[in-house]
MINU-915215 format. One line per 8 residues: number of its first residue (from 1); their letters; for each residue x, y, z of C-alpha. Coordinates in Angstrom, 1 decimal, decimal comma. Each point is the difference from the previous one (the first is absolute). Layout:
// MINU-915215
NUM) A) X Y Z; ...
//
This chain:
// MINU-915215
1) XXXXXXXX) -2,4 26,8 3,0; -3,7 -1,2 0,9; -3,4 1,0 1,0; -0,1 -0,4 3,7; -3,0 -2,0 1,2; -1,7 2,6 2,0; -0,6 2,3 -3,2; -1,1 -2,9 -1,9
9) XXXXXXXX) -2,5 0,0 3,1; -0,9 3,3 -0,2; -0,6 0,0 -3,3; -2,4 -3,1 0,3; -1,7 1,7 2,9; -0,6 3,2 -1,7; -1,1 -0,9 -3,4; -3,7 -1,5 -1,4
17) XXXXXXXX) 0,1 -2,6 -2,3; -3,2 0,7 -1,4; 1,1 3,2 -0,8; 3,2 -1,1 -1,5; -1,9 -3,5 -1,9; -2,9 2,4 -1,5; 2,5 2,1 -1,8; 0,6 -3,2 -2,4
25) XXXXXXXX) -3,2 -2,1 0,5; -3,9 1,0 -0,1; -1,1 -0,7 3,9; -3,7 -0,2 1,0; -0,9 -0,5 4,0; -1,9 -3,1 0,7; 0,0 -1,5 3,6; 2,7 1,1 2,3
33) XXXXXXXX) 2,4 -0,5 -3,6; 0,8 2,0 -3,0; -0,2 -1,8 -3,6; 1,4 0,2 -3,4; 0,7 -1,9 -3,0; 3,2 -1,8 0,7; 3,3 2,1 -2,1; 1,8 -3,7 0,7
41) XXXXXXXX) -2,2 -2,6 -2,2; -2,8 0,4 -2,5; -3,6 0,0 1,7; -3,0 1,5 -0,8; -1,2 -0,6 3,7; 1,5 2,1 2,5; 1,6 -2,3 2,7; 2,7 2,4 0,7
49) XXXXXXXX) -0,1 1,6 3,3; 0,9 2,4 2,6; 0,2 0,2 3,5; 0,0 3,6 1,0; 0,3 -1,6 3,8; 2,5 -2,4 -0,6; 1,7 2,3 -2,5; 0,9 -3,1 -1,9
57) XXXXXXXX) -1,6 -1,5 -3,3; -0,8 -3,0 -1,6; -1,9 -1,7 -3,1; -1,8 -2,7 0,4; 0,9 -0,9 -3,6; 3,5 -0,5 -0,6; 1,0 0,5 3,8; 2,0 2,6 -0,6
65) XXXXXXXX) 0,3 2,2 3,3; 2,0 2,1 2,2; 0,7 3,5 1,7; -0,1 3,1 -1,7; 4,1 -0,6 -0,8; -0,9 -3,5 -1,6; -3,0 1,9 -2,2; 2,8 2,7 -1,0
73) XXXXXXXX) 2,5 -2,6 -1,4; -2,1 -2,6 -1,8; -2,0 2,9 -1,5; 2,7 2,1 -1,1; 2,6 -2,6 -0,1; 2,5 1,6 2,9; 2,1 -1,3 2,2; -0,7 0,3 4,2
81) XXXXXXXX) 1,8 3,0 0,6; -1,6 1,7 -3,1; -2,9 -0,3 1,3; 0,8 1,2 3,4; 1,8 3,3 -1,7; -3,4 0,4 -1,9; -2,1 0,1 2,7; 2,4 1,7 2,5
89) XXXXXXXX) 0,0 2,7 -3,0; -3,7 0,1 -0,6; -0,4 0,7 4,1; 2,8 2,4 0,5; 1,8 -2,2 2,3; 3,8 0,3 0,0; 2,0 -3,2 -0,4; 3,6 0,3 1,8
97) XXXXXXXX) 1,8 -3,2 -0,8; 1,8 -2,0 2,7; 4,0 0,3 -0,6; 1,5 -3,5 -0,7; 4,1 1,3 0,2; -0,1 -3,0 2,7; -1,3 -2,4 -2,2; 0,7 -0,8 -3,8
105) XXXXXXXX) -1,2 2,3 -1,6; -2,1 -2,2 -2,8; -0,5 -3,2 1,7; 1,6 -2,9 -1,9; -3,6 -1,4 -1,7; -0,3 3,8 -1,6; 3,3 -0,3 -1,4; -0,7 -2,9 -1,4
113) XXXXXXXX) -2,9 1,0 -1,5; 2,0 3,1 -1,6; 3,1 -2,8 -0,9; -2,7 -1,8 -1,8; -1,3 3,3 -1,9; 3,5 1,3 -0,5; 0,7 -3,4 -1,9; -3,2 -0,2 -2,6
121) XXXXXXXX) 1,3 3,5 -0,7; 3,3 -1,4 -0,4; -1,7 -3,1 -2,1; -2,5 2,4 -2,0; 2,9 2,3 -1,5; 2,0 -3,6 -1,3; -3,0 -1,0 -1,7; -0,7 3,2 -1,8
129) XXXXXXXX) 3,8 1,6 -0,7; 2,4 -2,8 -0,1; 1,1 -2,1 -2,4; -0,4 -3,2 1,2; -3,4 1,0 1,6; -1,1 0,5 -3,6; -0,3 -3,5 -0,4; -2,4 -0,6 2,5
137) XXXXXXXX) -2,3 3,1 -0,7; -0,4 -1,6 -3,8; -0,9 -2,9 1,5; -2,9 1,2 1,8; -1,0 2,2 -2,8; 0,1 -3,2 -2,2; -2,8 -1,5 2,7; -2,2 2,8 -0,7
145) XXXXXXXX) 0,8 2,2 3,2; 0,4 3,8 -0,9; 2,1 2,1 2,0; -2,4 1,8 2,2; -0,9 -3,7 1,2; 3,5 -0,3 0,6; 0,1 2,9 1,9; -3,5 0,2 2,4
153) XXXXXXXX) 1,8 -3,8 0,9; 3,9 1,6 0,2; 1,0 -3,0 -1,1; 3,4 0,3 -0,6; 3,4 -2,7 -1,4; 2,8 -0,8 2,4; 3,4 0,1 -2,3; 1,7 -3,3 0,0
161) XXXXXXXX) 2,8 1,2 2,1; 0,0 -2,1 3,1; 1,7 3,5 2,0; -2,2 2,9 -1,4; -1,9 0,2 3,3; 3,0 -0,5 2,6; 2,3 2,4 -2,2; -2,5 2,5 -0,2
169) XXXXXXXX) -0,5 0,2 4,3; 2,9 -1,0 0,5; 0,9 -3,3 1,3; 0,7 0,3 3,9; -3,0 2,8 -0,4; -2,9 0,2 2,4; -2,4 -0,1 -3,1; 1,8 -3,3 -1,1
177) XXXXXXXX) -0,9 -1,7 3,6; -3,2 0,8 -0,4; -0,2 -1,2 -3,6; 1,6 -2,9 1,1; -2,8 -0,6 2,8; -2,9 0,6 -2,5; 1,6 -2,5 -2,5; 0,9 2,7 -2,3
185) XXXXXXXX) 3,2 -1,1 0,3; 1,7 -4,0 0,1; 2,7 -1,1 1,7; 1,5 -3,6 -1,6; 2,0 -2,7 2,4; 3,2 1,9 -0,3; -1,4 3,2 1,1; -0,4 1,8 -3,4
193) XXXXXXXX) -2,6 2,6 0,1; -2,2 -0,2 -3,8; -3,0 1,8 -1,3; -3,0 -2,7 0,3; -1,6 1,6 -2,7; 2,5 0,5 -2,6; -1,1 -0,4 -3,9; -3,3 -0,2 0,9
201) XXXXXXXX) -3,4 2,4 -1,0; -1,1 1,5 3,4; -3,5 0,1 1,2; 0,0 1,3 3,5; -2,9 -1,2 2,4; -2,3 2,6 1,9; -1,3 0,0 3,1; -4,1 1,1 0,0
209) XXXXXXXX) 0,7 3,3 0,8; 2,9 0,1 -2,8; 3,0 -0,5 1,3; 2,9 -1,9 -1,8; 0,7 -2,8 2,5; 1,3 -2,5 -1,8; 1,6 -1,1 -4,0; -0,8 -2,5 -1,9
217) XXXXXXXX) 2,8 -1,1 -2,8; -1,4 -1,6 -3,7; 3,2 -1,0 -2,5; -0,8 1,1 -3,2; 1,1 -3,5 -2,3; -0,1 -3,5 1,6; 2,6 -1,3 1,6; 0,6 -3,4 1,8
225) XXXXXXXX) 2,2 1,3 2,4; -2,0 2,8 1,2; -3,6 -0,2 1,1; -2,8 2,6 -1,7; -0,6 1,9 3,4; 2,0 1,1 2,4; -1,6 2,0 3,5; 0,9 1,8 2,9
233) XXXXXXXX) -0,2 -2,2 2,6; -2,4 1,0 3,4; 1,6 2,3 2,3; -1,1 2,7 2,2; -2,0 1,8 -2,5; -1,1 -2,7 -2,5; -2,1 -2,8 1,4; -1,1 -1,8 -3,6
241) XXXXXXXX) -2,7 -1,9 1,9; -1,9 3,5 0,3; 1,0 1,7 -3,3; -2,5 -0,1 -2,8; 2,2 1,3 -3,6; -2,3 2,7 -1,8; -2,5 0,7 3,1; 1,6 3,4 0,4
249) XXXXXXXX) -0,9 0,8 -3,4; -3,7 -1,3 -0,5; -1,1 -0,3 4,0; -2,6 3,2 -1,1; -0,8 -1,6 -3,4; -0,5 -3,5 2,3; -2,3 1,7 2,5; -1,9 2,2 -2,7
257) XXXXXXXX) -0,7 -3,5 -2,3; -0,6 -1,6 3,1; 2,3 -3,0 -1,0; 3,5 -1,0 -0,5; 1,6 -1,7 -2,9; 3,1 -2,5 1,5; 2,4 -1,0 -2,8; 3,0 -1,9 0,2
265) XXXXXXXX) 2,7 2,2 -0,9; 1,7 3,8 -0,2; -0,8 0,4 -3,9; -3,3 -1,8 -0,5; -0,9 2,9 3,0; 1,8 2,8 -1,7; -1,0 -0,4 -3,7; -4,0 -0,2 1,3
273) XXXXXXXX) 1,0 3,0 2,0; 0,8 1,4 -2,8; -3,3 -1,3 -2,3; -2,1 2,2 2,9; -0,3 -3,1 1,9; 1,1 1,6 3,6; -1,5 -2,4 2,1; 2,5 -2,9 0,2
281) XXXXXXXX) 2,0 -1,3 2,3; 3,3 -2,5 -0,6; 0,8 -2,7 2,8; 3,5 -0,1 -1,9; 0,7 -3,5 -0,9; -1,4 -1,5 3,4; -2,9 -1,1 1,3; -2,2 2,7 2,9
289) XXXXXXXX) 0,9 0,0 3,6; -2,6 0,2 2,3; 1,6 3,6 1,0; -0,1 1,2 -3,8; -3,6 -1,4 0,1; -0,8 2,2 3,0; 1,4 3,3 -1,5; -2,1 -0,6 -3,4
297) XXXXXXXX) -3,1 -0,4 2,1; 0,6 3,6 1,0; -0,9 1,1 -3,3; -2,9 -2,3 -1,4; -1,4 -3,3 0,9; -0,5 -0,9 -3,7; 3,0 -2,0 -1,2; 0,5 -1,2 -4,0
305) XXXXXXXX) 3,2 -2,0 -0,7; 1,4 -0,3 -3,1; 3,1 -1,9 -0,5; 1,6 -1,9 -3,1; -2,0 -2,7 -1,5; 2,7 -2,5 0,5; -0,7 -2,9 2,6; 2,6 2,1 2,1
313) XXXXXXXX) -2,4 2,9 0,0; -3,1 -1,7 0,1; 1,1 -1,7 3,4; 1,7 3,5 1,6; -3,6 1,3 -0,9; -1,7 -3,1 2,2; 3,0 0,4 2,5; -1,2 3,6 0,8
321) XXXXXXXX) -3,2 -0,7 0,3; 0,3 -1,2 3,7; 2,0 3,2 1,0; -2,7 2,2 -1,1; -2,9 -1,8 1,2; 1,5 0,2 3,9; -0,1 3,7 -0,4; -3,9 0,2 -1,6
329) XXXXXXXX) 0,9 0,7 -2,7; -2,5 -0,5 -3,5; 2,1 -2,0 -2,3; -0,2 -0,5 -4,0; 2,4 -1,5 -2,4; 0,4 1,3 -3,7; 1,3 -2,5 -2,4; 2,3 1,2 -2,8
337) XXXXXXXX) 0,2 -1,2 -3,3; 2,7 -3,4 -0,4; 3,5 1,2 -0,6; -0,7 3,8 1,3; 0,7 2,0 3,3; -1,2 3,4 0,8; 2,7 1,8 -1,9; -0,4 -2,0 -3,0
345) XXXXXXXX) -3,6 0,3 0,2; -0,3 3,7 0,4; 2,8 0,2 -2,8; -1,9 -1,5 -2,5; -3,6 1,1 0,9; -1,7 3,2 1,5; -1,0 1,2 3,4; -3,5 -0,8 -0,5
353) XXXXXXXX) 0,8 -3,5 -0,7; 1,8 -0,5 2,8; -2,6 1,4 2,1; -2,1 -2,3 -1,7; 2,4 -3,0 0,8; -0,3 1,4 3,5; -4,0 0,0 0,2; 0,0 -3,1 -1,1
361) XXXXXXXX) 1,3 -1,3 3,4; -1,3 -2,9 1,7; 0,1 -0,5 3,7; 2,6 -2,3 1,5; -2,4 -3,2 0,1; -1,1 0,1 -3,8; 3,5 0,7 -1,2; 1,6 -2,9 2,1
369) XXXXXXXX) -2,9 -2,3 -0,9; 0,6 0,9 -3,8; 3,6 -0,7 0,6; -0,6 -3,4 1,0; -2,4 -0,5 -2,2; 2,5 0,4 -3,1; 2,4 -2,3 1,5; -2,4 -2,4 -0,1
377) XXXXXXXX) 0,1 -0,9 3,9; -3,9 0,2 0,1; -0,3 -2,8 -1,8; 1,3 -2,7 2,3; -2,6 -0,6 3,1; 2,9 -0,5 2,7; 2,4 3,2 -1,0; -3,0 2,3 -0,6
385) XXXXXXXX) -1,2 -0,6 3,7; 3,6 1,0 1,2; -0,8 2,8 -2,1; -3,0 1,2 1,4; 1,4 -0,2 3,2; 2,9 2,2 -1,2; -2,6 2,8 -1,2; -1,8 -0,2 3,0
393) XXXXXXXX) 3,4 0,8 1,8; 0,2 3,8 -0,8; -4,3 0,4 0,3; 1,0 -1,2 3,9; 2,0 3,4 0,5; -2,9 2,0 -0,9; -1,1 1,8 3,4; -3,2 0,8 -2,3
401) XXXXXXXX) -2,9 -2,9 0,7; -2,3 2,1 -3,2; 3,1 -0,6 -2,2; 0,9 -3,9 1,1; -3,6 -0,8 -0,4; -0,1 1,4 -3,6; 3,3 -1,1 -1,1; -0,9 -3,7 1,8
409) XXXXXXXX) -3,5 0,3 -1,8; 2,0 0,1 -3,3; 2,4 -2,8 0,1; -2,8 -1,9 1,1; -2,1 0,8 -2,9; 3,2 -0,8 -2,2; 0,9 -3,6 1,3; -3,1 -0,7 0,7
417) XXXXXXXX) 0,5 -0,5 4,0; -2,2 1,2 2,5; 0,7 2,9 1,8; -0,2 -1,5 3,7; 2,9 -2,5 -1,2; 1,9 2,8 -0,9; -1,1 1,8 3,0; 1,2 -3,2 1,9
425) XXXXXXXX) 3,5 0,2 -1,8; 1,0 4,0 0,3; -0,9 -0,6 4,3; 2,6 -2,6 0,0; 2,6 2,4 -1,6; -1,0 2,6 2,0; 0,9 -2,1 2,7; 3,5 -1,1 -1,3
433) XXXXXXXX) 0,7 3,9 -1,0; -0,8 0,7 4,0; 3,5 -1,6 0,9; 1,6 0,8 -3,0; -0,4 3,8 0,6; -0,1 0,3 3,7; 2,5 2,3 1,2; 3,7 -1,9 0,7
441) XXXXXXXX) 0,3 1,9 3,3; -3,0 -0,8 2,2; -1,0 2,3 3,1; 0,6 -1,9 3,1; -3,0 -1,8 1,3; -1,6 0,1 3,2; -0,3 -3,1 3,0; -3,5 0,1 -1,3
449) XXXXXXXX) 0,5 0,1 -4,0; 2,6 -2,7 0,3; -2,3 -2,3 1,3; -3,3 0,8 -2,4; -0,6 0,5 -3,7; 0,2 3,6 -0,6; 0,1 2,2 -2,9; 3,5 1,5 -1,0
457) XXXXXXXX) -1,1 3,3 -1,3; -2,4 2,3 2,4; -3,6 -0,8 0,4; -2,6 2,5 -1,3; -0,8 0,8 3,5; 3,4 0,8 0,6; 0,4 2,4 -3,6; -3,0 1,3 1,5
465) XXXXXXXX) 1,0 1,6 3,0; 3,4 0,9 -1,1; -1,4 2,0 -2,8; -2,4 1,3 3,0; 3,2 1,4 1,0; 1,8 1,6 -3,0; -3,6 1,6 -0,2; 0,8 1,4 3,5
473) XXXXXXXX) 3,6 1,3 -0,8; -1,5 1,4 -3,7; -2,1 3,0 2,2; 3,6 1,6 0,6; -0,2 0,3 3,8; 2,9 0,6 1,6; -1,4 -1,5 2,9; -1,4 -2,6 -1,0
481) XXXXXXXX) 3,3 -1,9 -1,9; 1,4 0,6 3,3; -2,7 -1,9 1,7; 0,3 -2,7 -2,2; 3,8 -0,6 -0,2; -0,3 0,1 3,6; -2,5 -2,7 -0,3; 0,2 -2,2 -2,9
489) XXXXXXXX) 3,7 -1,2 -0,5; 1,1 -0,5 -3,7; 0,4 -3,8 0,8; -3,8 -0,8 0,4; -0,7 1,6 -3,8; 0,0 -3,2 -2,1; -0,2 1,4 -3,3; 3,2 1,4 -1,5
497) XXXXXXXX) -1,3 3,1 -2,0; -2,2 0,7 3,0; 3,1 -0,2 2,1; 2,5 2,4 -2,2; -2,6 2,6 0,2; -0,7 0,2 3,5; 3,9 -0,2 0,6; 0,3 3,1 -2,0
505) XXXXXXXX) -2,6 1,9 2,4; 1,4 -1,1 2,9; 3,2 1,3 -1,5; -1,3 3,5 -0,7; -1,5 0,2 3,1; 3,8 -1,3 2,2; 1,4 3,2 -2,5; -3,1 2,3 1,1
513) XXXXXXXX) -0,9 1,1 -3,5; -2,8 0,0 -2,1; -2,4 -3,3 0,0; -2,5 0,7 -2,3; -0,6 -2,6 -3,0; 1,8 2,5 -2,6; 3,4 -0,4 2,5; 0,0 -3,0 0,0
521) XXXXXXXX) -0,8 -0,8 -3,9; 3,3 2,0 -0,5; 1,9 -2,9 1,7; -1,2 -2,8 -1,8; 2,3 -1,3 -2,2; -1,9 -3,1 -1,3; -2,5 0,7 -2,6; -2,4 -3,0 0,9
529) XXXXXXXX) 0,0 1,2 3,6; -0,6 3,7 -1,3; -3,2 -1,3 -2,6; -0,8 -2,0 3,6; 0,5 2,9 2,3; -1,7 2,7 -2,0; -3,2 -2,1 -1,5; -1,1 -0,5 3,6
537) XXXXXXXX) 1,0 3,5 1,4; -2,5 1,5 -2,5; -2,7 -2,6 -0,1; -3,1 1,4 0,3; -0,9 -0,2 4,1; 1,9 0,6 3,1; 0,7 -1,7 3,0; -1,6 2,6 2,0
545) XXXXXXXX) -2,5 0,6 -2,1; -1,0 -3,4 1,0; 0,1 0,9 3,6; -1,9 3,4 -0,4; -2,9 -1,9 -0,1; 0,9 -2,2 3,3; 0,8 3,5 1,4; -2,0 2,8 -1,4
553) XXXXXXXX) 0,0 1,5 3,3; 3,9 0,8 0,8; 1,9 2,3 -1,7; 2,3 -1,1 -2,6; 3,3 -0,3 2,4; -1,7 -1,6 2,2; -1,2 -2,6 -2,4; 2,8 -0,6 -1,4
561) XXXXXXXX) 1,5 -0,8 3,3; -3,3 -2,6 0,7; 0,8 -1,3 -3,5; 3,8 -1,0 0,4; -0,7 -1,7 3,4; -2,5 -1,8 -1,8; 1,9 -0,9 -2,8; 2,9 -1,0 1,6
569) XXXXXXXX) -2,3 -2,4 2,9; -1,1 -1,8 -3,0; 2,9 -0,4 -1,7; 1,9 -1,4 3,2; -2,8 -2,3 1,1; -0,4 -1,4 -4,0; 3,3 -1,1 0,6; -1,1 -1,8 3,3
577) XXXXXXXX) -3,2 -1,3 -1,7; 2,3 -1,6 -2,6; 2,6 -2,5 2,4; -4,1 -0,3 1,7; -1,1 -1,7 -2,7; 3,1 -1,9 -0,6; 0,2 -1,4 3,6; -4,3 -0,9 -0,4
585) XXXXXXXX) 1,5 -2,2 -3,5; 2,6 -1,5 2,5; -2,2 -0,6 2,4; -2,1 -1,9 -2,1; 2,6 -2,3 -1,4; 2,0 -0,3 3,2; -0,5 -4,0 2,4; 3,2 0,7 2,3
593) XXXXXXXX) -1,9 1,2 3,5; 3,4 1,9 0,4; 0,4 1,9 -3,0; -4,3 1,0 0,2; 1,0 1,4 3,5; 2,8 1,6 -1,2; -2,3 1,7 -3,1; -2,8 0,6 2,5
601) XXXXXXXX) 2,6 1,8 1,8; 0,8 2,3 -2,9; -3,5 0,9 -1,1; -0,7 1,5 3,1; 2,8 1,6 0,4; -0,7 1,6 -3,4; -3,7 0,5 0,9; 1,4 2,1 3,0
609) XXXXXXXX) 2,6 2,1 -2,2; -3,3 0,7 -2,2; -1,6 1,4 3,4; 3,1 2,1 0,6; -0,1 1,7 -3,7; -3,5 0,8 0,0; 0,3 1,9 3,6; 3,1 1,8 -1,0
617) XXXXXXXX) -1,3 0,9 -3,5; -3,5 0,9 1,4; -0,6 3,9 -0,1; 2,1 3,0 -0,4; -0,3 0,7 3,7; 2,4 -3,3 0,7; 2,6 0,8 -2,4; 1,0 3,5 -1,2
625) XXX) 1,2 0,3 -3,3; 2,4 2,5 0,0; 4,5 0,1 -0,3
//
């Protein structure tokens, strides 16, 4: 059964999200907007607000932001459909489900899901009632865990016997094919189906909203022919590339601190979890991916790592570094006492001295120039200038210029260099870093583009007037998406996020439904492109706002026909204006008579298509816009 699409429609259509958001959060008008105190991070400054127009909101802190649905399950922690039942209930509007008997009934990912839930149950009662599970549960009580730890992580032991799972569903079972697909299950050369995780304490993996979507294995005694940790493989519901261990736990404590502890492993998280110290995440053994490094910027932007204070720890610390810097984030690196990790530590000392091991953080630069420092590679003239190149590689993916002066300022106040030579160096990285993260699929070129430098990313002109034209879709019209689909084919919008979202208008409009900014937040499934979408739906001025004041005499359909003519002339003929000035730089270069004939050729023929826009884009009169 399921919510058909219409009533979730409906429901968005008929409810207020100020009225709904002001029930949990102080609002006060100001502008067009309503604003509160964000419930999602700490701040004293309200820079959490609502669009009563747009019936979406968004803060301007964290970035959180979303429909009224999104509001509903990050505030109360729900899932989707919960929040559509809530609201359906609040307005009196009667959900009939759509009938599935044609279908499955669950669809295979939910089972999963529940296959996974059935088997931490499963996992849960062997640690707490069986005999052999004993051992493992005095194990963890011997590293200082207690057993409501234990249990707010349902971590669980696997017996030893390498059948439990396939003789408890049954071998040719549907729930053992699935098991077997989510790695649950082994199969050996011969065929043999096994238990991957057998003899070993569980610690299943959660997905952010707290779902078990994966397992992690730990033996409990060494053993040279098994490794420590065994895991679930990926599969269709586990993507470890995009799981952070312990953010379902202490994403609110995160947000509320306003920064996020990473630590290497399950315990060193749990046992500070369990010191008060909620807002950690583990990377699990490995170093961040650039898509864990996205979700954690979700949360906060202020980043502490604390790993062992081994030389294998100090370097995974300087190795994540460059992950986090490519998603903005603030980065800081704790150092731990020789010989200690974070469940040692916490073991032996008390919350507040961790958090004053945390406070004592030094950025990225001071810790990695410290770490050289006590190797003693400073010291010789040549290796200390490879050196300072190698700091000033992670200062080069700063998008920040305030933060690479300052941090540039510093390192030239430490080796006594000036800045402009450092300056000088971090431009010629920069320039290597432009091929070495360039996209490995490039859009096709044009004639023009092939034969002239260009830029591989869209020009700010470009950004310009395609954000002209998201403004233009954000006023909800009906009318006015179907103008521009009409118009402006998804092909000439350069920029990817610009391009998802105006595919999902045009979408909503080829279905006829709703096409306001709160529709379409509820089909965004990326959370970048949602922080994107919803941060410039509710900035503080609109599009037609802007051409009020070229209009004030027509009435506001009217103007709003005036303004997407407008709006879409210019964007066409920026494109034009573009291979213009690319032909003017061939021109310039060009000595063949032939090939300046052939250019000449071109530009006119571009000057003419100008001509042709700006007559057929003039007034209202020469093109109706209507479906």
């Amino acid at each position: 059964m399921r919510i058909p699409q219409a009533t979730i429609q409906q429901i968005l259509s008929s409810v207020n999200i100020v009225d709904v958001v002001s029930q949990y959060v102080p609002l006060r008008v100001k502008g067009k907007n309503h604003w509160g105190v964000c419930p999602f991070h700490s701040e004293k400054t309200p820079s959490f607000s609502v669009s009563e127009d747009k019936q979406i909101f968004h803060c301007f802190g964290c970035h959180a932001g979303g429909n009224v649905y999104k509001f509903l399950m990050d505030y109360k922690k729900i899932s989707y459909v919960e929040a559509v039942q809530e609201l359906a209930q609040l307005l009196g509007i009667h959900i009939s489900y759509e009938d599935q008997t044609d279908q499955k009934e669950i669809s295979e990912l939910e089972e999963l899901y529940e296959l996974n839930e059935e088997v931490i149950k499963l996992y849960n009662t062997e640690l707490y009632e069986s005999t052999a599970g004993k051992t493992a549960f005095d194990y963890l009580l011997n590293r200082g865990l207690k057993q409501a730890t234990l249990r707010a992580f349902q971590i669980g032991y696997a017996p030893a016997n390498r059948m439990f799972l396939s003789d408890f569903f049954g071998a040719n079972s549907r729930k053992a094919s699935l098991a077997l697909k989510i790695g649950l299950l082994g199969k050996n050369d011969q065929g043999r189906v096994y238990d991957r995780f057998s003899g070993r304490i569980i610690f299943p993996i959660f997905s952010t909203n707290g779902r078990v979507v994966a397992f992690a294995g730990r033996i409990i005694e060494k053993s040279e022919y098994a490794g420590k940790y065994v895991n679930s493989p990926e599969s269709s519901i586990y993507s470890k590339g995009k799981i952070l261990y312990g953010l379902s736990h202490g994403k609110d404590d995160i947000r509320k601190t306003g920064n996020a502890i990473v630590v290497e492993g399950y315990l060193d998280l749990i046992s500070l979890y369990q010191n008060g110290i909620k807002n950690v995440i583990a990377v699990s053994g490995t170093a961040l991916t650039e898509g864990q490094a996205m979700l954690l910027s979700r949360y906060t932007k202020d980043v502490t790592l604390l790993f062992d204070a081994d030389e294998a720890g100090v370097k995974a610390s300087m190795r994540n570094v460059d992950v986090l810097l490519r998603q903005g984030m603030n980065i800081r690196v704790a150092s731990l006492p020789s010989g200690e990790d974070p469940d040692s530590f916490i073991q032996k000392n008390t919350p507040a001295d961790f958090l004053h091991l945390i406070n004592q953080a030094q950025n990225f630069l001071e810790f990695q120039t410290i770490y050289y420092d006590k190797k003693g590679d400073l010291r010789d003239p040549l290796k200390s200038a490879d050196i300072i190149r190698e700091l000033l590689r992670p200062v080069a993916l700063l998008d920040d210029p305030l933060k690479q002066s300052r941090l540039l300022s510093s390192l030239a106040e430490r080796f006594k260099l000036s800045q402009q030579l450092l300056e000088d160096e971090l431009y010629k990285i920069q320039r290597k870093n432009q091929d070495l993260y360039k996209p490995a699929v490039e859009p096709p070129k044009s004639r023009v583009q092939s034969e002239t430098p260009a830029s591989k990313a869209p020009s700010a002109q470009r950004m310009k007037f395609e954000r002209f034209i998201l403004k233009a879709l954000l006023e909800g019209e009906f009318e006015i998406v179907g103008f521009i689909k009409k118009n402006i084919e998804l092909s000439e919008i350069e920029d990817s996020q610009n391009k998802k979202i105006i595919e999902i208008f045009y979408s909503l409009h080829d279905q006829e439904l709703d096409v306001t900014p709160g529709a379409v937040v509820d089909l965004l499934q990326d959370q970048n492109l949602l922080e994107y979408f919803t941060g410039l739906a509710i900035e503080p001025y609109t599009v037609s706002e802007e051409w009020e004041k070229q209009y004030p005499s027509l009435e506001r359909n009217l103007r709003l026909q005036q303004m997407v003519l407008d709006i879409v002339k210019r964007f066409k003929i920026s494109r034009i204006q573009e291979e213009l000035k690319q032909l003017q730089h061939s021109l310039g270069t060009e000595t063949s008579p032939e090939k300046q004939s052939v250019l000449l050729g071109e530009y006119k023929e571009l000057r003419d298509t100008i001509k042709i826009i700006e007559s057929k884009y003039k007034t209202i009169d020469n093109e109706e816009i209507e479906e």
